[in-house]
N, C-alpha and C positions, 0 to 999 in steps of 0.2 A: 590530590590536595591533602593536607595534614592538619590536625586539631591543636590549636596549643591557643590559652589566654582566651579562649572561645571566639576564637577568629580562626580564618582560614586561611592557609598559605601553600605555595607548593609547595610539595617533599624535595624536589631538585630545583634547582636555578641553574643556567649557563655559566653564569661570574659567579656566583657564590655556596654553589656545591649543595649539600645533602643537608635537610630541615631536619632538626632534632625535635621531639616534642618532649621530651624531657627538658629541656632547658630554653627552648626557644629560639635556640641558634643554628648558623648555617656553619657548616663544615667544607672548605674546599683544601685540596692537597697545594701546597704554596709550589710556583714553579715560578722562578726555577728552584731549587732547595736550598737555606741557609747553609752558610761554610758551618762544617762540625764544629768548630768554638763558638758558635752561636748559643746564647744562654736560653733559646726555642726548645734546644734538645734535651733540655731537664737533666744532662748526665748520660744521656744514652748517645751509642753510636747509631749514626746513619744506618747501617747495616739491620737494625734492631724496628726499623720503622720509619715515618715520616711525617715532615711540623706541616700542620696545616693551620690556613688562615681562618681565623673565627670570625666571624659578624650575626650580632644578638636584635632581637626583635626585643623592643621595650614596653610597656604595660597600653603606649598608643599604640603601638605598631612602628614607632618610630627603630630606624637601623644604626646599630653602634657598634663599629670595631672592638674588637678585645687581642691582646696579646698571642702569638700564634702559640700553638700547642701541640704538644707530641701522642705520636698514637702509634701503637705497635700494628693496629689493622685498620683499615678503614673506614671510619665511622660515616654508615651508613650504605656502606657497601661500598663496589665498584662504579664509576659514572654509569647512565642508561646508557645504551646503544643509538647511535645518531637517526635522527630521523630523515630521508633524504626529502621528504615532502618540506620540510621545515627549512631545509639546507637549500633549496632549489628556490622559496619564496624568497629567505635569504639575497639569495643570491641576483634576483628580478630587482630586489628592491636596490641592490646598486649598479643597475642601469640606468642610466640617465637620458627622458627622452626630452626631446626639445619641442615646441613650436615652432613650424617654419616660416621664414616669412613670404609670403606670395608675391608673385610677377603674373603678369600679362600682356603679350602684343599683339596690336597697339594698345600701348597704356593709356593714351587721352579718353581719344572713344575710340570703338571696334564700329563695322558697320554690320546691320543685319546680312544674313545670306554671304556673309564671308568667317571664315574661321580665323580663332582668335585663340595665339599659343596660349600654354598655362605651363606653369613650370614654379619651381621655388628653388631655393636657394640650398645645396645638399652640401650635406657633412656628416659626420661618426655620428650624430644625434639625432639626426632628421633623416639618414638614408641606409646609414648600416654598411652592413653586421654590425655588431658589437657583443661584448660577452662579458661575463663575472663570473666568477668563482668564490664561493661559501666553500669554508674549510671546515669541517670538524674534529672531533677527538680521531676517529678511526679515518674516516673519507671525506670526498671532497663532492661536491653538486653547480656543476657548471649550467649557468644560463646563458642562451643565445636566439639573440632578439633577430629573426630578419625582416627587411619589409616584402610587402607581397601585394599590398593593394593601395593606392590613392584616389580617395572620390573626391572631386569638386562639387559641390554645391553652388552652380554658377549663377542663385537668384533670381531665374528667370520663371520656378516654376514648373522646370523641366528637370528630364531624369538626371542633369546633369551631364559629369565625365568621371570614367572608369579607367584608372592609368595604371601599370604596374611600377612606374618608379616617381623620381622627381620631375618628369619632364625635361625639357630639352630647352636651353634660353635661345631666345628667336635672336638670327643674324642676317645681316641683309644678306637678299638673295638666296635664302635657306629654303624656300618653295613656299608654297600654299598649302600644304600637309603637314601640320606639326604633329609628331609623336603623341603627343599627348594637347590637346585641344578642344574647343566647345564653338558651334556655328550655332547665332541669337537669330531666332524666326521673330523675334518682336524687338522692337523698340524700347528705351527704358524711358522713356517723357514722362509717361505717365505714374512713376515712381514719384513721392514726398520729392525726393533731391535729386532728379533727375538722372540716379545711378542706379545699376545691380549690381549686390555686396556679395564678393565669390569667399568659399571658407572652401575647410582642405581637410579631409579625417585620413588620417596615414594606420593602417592597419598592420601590426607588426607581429608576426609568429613567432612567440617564446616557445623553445623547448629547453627544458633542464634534462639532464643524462648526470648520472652517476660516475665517479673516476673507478672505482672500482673495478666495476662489471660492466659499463658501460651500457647499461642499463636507462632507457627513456625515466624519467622522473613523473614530468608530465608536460603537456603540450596546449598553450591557454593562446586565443588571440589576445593582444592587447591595444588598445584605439587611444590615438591621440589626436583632439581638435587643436584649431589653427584657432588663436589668443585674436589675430589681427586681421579682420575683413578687408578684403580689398574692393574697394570701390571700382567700377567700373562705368562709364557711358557708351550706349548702345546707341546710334542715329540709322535710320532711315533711310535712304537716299531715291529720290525721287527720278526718274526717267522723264526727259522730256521729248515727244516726237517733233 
């Protein structure tokens, strides 16, 4: 951080380059460069230097463009060096994950001691891969999200179900085995509204790698819940001899 008006600010910005404390202002190299008849260049050839765009911190702290201006060296020095940690969050934060929306069959009611599919609805955002790339001055920091785990939460009380993908949507005649599935040892009667409300945490392994060197960045899970419960009714069914 830099001292200037007894306020603090960074020394570098990404958009606005190198903090002066002498003046208050930020320094970045204009790209792409003014054509040479550009009145930036105060008289000097390209060759002699380069205009860079100015933007001044005012007595609030308020930001004001000023006219670009030439400089034979670069005020402030050369950019820092990319950070790929910074490049790789970057890069996480333009993936875009979704909420999915849940299924189950039978949809009306399931009955106890019979299994009941679970499954939701897959795409780029809800099932993966998917990936981003943050660019910087020197390298670049790719993100790539895969999924690896779906829990149900099937309301009942119980450990639930442990899935590795989206599940399977149930079609006649598909068996009494669904890939991914929950068998109810109870009854949901005795629920406010006669349901158990199933949710869905999709567990997604980011890792970010370097283009450079290709080099791991770092490797974080990341969890997303299901926005919309699915109701379900669970009945009993009675044996008569």
């Amino acid at each position: 951080m830099c001292s200037w008006n007894g306020q603090q600010w960074p020394c570098w910005d990404d958009d606005l380059g190198w903090f002066s404390t002498a003046d208050g202002c930020y320094y970045h190299r204009s790209e792409p460069q003014p054509p040479a008849s550009d009145p930036a260049w105060d008289g000097h050839a390209p060759s002699e230097g380069a205009v860079y765009e100015v933007n001044c911190r005012g007595v609030g702290g308020q930001l004001s463009p000023k006219p670009p201006m030439f400089f034979a060296q670069p005020p402030g020095g050369p950019p820092p060096p990319d950070r790929p940690y910074d490049l790789g969050m970057k890069a996480l934060g333009m993936i875009h994950f979704d909420s999915p929306a849940l299924h189950a069959a039978p949809a009306a009611t399931a009955v106890v001691g019979v299994p009941v599919w679970l499954w939701y609805t897959a795409g780029p955002t809800t099932a993966g891969p998917q990936s981003a790339t943050a660019k910087g001055r020197t390298m670049s920091v790719t993100a790539t999200a895969r999924l690896t785990k779906v829990h149900w939460d099937t309301g009942d009380g119980s450990a639930g179900a442990d899935c590795t993908g989206p599940g399977t949507a149930y079609t006649p005649g598909a068996g009494t085995e669904p890939p991914c599935g929950h068998t109810y040892r109870k009854a949901s009667g005795g629920q406010h509204d006669q349901s158990f409300y199933l949710t869905a945490t999709l567990t997604w392994r980011v890792e970010a790698v370097r283009s450079d060197t290709g080099a791991r960045v770092f490797a974080v899970d990341y969890r997303v819940d299901t926005d919309q419960p699915l109701p379900l009714k669970v009945a009993e069914v009675q044996a008569l001899n």
